[in-house]
TORKOL-4160 file (C-alpha; in steps of 0.2 Angstrom, whole numbers, padded with zeros to 4 digits, m for minus):
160
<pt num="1" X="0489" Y="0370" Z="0396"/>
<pt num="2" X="0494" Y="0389" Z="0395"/>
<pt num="3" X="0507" Y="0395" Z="0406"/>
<pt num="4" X="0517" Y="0411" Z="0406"/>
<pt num="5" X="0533" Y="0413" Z="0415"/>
<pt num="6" X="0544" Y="0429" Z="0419"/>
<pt num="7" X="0561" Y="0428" Z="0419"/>
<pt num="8" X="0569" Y="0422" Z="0434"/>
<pt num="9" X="0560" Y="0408" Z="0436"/>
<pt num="10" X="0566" Y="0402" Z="0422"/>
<pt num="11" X="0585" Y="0408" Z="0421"/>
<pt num="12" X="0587" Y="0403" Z="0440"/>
<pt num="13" X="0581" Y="0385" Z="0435"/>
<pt num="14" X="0594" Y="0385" Z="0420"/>
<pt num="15" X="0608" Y="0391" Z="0433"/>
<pt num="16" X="0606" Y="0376" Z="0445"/>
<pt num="17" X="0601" Y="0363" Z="0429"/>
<pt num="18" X="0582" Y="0362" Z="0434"/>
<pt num="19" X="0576" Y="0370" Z="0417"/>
<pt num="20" X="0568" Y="0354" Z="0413"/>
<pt num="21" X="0557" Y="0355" Z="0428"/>
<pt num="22" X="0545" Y="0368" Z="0420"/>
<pt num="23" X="0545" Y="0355" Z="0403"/>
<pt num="24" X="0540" Y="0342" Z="0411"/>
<pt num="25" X="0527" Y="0350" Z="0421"/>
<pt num="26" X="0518" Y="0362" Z="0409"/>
<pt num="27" X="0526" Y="0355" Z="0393"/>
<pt num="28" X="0526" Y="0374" Z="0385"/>
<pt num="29" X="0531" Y="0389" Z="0393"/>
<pt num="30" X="0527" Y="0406" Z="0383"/>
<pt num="31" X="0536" Y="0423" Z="0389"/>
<pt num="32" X="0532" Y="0440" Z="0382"/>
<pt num="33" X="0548" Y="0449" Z="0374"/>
<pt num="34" X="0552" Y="0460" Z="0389"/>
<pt num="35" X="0556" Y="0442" Z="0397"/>
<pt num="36" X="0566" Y="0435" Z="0381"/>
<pt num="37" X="0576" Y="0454" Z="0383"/>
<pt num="38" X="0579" Y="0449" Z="0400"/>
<pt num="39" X="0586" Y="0434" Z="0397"/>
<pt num="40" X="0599" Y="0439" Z="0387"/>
<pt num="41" X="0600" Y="0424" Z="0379"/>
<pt num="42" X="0614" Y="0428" Z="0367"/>
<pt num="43" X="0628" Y="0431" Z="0380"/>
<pt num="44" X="0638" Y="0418" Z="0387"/>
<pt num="45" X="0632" Y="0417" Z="0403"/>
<pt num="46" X="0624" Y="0404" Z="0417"/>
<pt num="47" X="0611" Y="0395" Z="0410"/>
<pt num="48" X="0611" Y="0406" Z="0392"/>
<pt num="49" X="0614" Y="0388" Z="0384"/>
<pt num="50" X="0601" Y="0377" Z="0393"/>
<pt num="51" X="0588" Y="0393" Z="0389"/>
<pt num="52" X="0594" Y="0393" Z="0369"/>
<pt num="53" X="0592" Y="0375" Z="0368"/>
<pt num="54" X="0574" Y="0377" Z="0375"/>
<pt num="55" X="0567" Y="0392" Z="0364"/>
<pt num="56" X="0576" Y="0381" Z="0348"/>
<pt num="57" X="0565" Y="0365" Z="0355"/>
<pt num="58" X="0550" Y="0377" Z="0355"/>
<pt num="59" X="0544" Y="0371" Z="0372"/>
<pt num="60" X="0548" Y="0389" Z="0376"/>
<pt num="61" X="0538" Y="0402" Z="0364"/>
<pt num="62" X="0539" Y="0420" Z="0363"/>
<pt num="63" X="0521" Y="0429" Z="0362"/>
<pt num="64" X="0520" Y="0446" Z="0361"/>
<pt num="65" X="0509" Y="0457" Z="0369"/>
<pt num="66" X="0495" Y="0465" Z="0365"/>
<pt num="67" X="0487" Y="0475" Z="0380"/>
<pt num="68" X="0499" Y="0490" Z="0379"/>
<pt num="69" X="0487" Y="0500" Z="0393"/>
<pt num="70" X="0488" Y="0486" Z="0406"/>
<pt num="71" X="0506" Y="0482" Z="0403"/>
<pt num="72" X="0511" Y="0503" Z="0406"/>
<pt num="73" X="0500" Y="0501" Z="0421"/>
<pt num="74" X="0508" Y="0487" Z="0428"/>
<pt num="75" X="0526" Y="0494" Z="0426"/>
<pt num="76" X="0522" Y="0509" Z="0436"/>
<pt num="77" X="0526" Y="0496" Z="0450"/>
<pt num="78" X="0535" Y="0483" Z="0444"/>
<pt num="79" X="0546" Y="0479" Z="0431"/>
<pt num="80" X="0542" Y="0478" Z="0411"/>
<pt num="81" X="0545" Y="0457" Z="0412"/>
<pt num="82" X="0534" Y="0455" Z="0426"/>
<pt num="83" X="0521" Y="0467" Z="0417"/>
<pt num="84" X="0523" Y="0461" Z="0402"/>
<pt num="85" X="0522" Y="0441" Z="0408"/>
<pt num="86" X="0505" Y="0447" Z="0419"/>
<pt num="87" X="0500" Y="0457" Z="0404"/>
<pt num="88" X="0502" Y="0443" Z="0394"/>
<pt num="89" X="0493" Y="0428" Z="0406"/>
<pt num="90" X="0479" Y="0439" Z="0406"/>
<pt num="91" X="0476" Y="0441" Z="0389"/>
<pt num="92" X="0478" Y="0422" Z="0384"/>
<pt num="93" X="0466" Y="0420" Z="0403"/>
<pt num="94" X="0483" Y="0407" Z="0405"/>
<pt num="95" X="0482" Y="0393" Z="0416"/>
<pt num="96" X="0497" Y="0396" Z="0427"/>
<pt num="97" X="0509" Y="0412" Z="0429"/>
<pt num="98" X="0525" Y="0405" Z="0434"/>
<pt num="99" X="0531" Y="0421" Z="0444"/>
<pt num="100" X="0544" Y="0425" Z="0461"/>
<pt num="101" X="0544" Y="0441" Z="0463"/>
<pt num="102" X="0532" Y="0446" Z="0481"/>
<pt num="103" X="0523" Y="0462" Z="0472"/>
<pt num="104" X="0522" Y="0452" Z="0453"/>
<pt num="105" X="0513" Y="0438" Z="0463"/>
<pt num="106" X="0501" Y="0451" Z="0472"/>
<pt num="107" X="0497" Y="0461" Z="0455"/>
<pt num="108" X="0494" Y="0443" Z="0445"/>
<pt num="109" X="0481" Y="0437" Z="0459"/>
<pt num="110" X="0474" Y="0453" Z="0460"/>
<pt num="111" X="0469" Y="0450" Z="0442"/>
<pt num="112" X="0464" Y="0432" Z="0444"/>
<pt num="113" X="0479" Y="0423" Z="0440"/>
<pt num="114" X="0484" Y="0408" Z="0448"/>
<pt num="115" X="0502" Y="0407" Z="0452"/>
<pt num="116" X="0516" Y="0396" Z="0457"/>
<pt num="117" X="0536" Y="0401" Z="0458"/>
<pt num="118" X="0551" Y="0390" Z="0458"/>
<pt num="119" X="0546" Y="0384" Z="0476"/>
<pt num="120" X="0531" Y="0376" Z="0472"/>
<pt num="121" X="0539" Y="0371" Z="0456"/>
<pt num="122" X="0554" Y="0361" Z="0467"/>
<pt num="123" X="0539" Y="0352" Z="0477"/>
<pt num="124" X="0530" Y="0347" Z="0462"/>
<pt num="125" X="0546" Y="0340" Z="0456"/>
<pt num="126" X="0550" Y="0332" Z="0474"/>
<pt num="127" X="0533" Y="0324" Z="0477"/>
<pt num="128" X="0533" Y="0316" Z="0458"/>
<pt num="129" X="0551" Y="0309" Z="0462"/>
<pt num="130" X="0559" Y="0321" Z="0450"/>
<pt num="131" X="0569" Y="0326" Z="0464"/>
<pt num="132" X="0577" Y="0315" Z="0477"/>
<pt num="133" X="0579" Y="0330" Z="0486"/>
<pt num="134" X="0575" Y="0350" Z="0489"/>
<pt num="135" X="0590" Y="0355" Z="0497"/>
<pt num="136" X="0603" Y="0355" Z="0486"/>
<pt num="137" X="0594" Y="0363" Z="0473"/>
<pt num="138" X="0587" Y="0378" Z="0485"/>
<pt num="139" X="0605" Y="0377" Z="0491"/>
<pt num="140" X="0611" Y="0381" Z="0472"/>
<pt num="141" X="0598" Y="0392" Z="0468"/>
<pt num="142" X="0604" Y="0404" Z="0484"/>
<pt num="143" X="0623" Y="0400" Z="0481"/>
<pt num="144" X="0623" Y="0400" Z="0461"/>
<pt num="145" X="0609" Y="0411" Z="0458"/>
<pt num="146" X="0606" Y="0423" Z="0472"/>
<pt num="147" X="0591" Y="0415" Z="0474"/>
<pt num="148" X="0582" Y="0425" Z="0490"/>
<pt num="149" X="0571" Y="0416" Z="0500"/>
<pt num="150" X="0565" Y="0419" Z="0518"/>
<pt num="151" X="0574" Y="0408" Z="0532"/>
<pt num="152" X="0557" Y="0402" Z="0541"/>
<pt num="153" X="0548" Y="0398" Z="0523"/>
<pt num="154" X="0565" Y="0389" Z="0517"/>
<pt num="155" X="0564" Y="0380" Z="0535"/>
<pt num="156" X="0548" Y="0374" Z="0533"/>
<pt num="157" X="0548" Y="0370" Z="0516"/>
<pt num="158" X="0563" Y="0358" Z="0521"/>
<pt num="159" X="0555" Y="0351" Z="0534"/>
<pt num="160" X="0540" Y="0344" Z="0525"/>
């Protein structure tokens, strides 16, 4: 299975120690190098470990991209991770695009991509019995990682 994620999926799951989620789900995750820049990996900071440990395992690869045109395009409204990780699911025609941001999701499904984000992510992970529970997770993703998320879409996704 191909799948391309941007960056905050995948450094707000290493914040709240839920990097494993996307492993277990789609065994590799590739990210272009506007996502690995963003990332920062070399910096001590939350999550920078669990991320480093990931890319050494290989289970998260670095591709880069070829589709310069679309990726320029794509940044006139977004920002040069989420073009590059659209840019990139595109040109590998990827199976998932692991994205949060509202206007990333849009431009992804405009192109045919199918996305998830950390939400659907966390009910993957709760309906598998990875997780016991949602809340303290979403709580630590809003506490530890600024995680935004609207309060009726929060409410219902904790009442399921």
């Amino acid at each position: 299975m191909l799948v391309v994620s941007n960056t905050s999926p995948i450094l707000n799951l290493a914040i709240v120690n839920q990097l494993g989620l996307l492993q277990e789900q789609f065994g590799e995750i590739l990210i272009p190098n506007a996502v690995l820049d963003e990332l920062k990996i070399s910096e001590d900071r939350p999550g920078s470990q669990a991320i480093r440990e990931a890319v050494s395992a290989g289970w998260i690869q670095i591709r880069a991209v070829s589709n310069e045109p679309l990726a320029k395009l794509l940044q006139q409204t977004l920002d040069r991770g989420e073009s590059e990780a659209i840019t990139l699911a595109v040109e590998l025609q990827a199976d998932w695009t692991v994205l949060d941001e509202r206007e990333g999701r849009k431009a992804a499904k405009s192109l045919g991509l199918r996305v998830t984000g950390i939400i659907g992510i966390l009910l993957r992970a709760k309906q598998s019995g990875k997780l016991d529970s949602l809340q303290p997770v979403v709580d630590g993703l809003i506490k530890q990682a600024g995680f935004r998320i609207a309060p009726e879409l929060l409410g219902q996704i904790l009442k399921d």
